[in-house]
N, C-alpha and C positions, 0 to 999 in steps of 0.2 A: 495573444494567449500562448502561456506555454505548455506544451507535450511532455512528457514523462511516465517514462514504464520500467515496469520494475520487477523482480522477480526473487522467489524464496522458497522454499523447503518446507511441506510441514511433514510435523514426525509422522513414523512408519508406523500410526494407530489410527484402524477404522475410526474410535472411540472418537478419538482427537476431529479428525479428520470431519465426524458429522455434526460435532461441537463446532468446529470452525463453521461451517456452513449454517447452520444452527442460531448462531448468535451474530450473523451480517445478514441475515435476514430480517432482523430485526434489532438494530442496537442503538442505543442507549441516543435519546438526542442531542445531548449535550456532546459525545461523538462526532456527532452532523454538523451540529453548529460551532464546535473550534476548529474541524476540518474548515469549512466556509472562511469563518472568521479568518485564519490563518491565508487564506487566498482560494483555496480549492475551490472552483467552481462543476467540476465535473469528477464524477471516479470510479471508476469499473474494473473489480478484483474479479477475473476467471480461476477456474483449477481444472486441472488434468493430472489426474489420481493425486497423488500428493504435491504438487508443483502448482504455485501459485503465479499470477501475471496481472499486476496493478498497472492500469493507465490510465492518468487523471489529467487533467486540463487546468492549468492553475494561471491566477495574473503574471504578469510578466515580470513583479518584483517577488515572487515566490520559489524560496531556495529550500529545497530535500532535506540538505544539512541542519536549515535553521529555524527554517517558518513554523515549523513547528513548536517552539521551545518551550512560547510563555503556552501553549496549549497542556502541554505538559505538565504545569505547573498545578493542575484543575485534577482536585483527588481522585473524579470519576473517570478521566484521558490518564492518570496514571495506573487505576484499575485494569483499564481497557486492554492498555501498552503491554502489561505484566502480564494479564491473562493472554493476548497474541502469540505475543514476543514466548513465551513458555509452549506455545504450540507447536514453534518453528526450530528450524533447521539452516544450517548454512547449503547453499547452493554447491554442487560437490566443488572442486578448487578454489573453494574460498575456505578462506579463515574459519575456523569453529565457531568461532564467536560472530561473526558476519550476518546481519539477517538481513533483508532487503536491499537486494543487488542492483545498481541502476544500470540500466541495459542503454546501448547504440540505435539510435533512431538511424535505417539504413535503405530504409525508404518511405515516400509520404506522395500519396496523391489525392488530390481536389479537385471535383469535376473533371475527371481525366486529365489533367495537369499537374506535372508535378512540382512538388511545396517545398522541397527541402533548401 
């Protein structure tokens, strides 16, 4: 199984901010199921005030870059994308345009041993 965590910006609006929370409460299932379909078996988006932190569990042939792509293609995953993607913000030293930062897996422990 692979690890992966990520992290993003969303803009400096309450408004935004309880929209974001708002609509992962509850979103769309065909969301869920090209997330899956694509490989995603697990995924868990935290926030602390505006900063986001996604860490999902995907097969081991499941690439950030790519797996996604034909999900994409699905009117309602490009709905989704837009409506997010327009929430966010680049994480500060990143590119303007940059949204979803993949972050350093820097430690990992399992039953008291560690995984890395």
């Amino acid at each position: 199984m692979k690890r992966i965590a990520m992290t993003v910006m969303l803009k400096d609006d309450p408004a935004i901010i309880a929209e974001y929370d708002r609509i992962h409460a509850a979103p769309s299932p065909v969301v869920l199921d090209k997330g899956r379909e694509a490989g995603i078996k697990r995924i868990f988006i935290y926030r602390h005030g505006r900063q986001l932190f996604m860490f999902l569990e995907a097969d081991e042939g499941f690439y950030i870059e790519t797996s996604m792509d034909e999900a994409l293609t699905d009117p309602e995953m490009i709905k989704w994308d837009t409506l997010t993607r327009d929430m966010q913000e680049a994480v500060p030293g990143e590119p303007v345009d940059t949204r979803w930062v993949q972050m350093k897996e820097v430690h990992a422990v399992e039953n008291g041993k560690l995984i890395m």
